[in-house]
TORTORDO-470716 format. One record per residue: chain; x, y negated, z of N, C-alpha, C, O, CB in turn. Coordinates in pm, whole numbers, plus 32768, in hexadecimal, padded with zeros to 4 digits. Glycine has a CB too. Example, Ala and Ser with C-alpha at 12.3 -4.5 7.8 and 13.67 -1.06 7.14 Angstrom:
BEGIN
unit/n.X/n.Y/n.Z/ca.X/ca.Y/ca.Z/c.X/c.Y/c.Z/o.X/o.Y/o.Z/cb.X/cb.Y/cb.Z
A/8527/8239/830C/84CE/81C2/830C/8528/814A/830C/8590/814C/834E/846B/81BF/8389
A/8505/80E1/82C4/8557/806A/82CA/850A/7FFD/8313/853D/7F8E/8324/8580/803C/823C
This chain:
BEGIN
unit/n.X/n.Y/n.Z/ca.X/ca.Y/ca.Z/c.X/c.Y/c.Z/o.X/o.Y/o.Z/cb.X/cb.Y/cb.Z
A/F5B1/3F80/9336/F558/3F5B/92CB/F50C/3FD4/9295/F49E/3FC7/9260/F5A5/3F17/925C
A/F547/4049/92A2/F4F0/40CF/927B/F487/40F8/92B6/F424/412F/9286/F52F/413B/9281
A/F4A4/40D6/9337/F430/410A/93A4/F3A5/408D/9369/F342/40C7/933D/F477/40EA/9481
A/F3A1/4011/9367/F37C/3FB0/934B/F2FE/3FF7/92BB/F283/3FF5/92BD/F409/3F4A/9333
A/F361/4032/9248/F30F/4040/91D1/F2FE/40D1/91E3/F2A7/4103/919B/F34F/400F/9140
A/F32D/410C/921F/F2E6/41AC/924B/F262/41BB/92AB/F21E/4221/92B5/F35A/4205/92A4
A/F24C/412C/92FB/F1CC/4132/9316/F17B/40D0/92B7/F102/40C9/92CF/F1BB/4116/93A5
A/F1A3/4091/9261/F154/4051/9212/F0FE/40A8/919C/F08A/4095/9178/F1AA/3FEF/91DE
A/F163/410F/916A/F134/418B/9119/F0E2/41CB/9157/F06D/41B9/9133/F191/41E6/90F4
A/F0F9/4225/91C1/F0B3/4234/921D/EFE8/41FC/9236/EF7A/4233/9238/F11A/41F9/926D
A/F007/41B0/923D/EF77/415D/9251/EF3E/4135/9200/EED0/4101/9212/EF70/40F9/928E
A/EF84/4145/916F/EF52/4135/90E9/EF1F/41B0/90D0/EEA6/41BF/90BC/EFB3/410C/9081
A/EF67/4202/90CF/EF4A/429E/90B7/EEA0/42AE/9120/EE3E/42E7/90F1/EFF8/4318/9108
A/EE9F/4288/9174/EE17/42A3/91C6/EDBE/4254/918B/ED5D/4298/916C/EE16/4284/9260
A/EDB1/41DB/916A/ED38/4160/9139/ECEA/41BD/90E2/EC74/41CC/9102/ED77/40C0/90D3
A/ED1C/4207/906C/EC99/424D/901B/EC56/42BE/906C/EBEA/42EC/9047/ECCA/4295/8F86
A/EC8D/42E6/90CC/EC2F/438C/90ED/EBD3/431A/9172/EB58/4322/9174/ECC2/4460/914F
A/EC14/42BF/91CF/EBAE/4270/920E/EB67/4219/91B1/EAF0/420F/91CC/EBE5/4220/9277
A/EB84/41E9/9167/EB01/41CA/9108/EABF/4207/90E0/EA5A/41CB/90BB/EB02/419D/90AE
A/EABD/42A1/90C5/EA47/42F6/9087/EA1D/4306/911C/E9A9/42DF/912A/EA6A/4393/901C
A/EA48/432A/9176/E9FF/433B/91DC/E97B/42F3/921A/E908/4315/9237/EA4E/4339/9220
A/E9D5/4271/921D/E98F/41EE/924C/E90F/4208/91C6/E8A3/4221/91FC/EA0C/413C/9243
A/E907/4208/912F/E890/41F1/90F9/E85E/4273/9107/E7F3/4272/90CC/E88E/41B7/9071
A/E875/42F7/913D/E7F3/4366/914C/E7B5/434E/91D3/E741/4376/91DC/E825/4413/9146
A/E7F0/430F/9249/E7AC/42C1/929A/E75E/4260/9292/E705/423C/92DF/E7E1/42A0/92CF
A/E778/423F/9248/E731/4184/924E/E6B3/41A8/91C0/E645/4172/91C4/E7E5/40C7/9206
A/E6CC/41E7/9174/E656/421E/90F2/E5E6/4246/917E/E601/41E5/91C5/E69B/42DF/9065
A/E5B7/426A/91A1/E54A/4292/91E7/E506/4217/9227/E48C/4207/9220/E572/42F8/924B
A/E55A/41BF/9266/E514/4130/92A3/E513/4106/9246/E4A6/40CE/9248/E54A/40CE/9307
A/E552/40EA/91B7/E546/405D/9141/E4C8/409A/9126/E473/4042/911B/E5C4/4042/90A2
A/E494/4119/9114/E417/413F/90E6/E39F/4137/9105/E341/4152/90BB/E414/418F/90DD
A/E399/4111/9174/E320/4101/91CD/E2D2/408E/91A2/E257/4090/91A2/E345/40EE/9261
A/E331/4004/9171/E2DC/3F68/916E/E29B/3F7D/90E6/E240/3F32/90C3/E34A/3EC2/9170
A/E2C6/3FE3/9094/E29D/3FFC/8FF1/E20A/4062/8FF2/E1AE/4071/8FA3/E335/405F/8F90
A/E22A/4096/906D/E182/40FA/9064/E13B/40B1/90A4/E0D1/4097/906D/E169/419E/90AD
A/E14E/407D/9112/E0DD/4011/913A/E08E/3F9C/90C2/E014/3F8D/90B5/E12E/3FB1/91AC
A/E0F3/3F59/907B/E092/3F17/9017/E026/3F3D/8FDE/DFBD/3EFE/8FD0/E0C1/3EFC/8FBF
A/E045/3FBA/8FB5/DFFA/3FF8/8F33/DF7D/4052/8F81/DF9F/40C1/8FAA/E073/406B/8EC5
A/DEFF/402E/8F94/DEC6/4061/8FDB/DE6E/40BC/8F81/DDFA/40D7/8FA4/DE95/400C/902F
A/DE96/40DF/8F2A/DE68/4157/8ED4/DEBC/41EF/8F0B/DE8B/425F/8F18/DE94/412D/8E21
A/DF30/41C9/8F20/DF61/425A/8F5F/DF7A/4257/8FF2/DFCD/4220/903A/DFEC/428E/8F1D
A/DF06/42AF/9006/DF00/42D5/90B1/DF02/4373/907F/DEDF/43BE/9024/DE54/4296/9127
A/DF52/436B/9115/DF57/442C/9125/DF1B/4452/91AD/DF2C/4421/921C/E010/4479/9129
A/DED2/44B6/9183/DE62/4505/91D7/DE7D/459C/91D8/DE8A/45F5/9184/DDCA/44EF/9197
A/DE7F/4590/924C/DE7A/4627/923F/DDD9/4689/922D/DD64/466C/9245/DEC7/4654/92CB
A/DE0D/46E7/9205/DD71/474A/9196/DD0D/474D/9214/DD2C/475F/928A/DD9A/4835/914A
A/DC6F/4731/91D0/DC25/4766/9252/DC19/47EC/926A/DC1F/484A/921B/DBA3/473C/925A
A/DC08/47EB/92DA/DC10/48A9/933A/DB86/48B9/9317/DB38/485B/931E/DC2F/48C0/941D
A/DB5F/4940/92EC/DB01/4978/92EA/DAB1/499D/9367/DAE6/49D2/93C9/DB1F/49CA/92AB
A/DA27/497D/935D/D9F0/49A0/93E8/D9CB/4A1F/93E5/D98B/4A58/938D/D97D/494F/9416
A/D9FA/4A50/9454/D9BC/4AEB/9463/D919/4AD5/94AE/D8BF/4B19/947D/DA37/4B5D/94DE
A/D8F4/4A72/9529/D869/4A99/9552/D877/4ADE/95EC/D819/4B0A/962E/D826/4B0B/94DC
A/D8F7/4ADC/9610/D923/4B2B/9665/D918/4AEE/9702/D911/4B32/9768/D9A9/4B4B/9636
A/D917/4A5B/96FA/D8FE/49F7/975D/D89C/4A3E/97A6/D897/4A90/9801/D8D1/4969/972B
A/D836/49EA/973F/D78E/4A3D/976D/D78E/4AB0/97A3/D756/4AAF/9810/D72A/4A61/96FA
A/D7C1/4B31/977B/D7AB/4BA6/97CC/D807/4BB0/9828/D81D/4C22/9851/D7A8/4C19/9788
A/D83E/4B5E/9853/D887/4B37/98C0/D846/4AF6/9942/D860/4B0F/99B8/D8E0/4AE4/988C
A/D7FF/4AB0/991B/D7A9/4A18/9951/D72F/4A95/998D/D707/4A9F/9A01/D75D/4976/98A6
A/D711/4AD5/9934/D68D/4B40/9963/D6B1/4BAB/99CA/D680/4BA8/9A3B/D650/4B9D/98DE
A/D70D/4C0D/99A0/D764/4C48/99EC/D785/4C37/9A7F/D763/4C91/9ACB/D7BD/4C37/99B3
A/D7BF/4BD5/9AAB/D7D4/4B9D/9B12/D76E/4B54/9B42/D781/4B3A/9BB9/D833/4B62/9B09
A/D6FD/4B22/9B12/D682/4ADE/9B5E/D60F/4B82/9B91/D5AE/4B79/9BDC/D61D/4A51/9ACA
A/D638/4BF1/9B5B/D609/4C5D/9BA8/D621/4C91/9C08/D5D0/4CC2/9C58/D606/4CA3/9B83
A/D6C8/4C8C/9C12/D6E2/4CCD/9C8A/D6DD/4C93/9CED/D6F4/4CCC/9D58/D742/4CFE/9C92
């Protein structure tokens, strides 16, 4: 009967640290259906500054 409630403790003792686990996994997918609604927050990344550099590229190589 000890062995019986020594794994029952046991597996009790684990349920809270796999439950925090399980929700810092699962927080990243529950989050996804909540930013899609709201189509006010989109994330973009910053525009790149143009250097102009194409072009003297494009010229460059149409000389040689």
């Amino acid at each position: 009967m000890n062995h019986i409630t020594d794994n029952t403790i046991k597996i009790l003792r684990l349920l809270p640290r796999a439950g925090c686990i399980l929700l810092v996994l699962a927080a990243p997918v529950l989050a996804v259906p909540s930013m899609r609604d709201s189509a006010s927050s989109t994330i973009e990344a910053p525009a790149m500054k143009k250097n102009g550099l194409g072009f003297v590229l494009l010229v460059s190589l149409q000389r040689g």
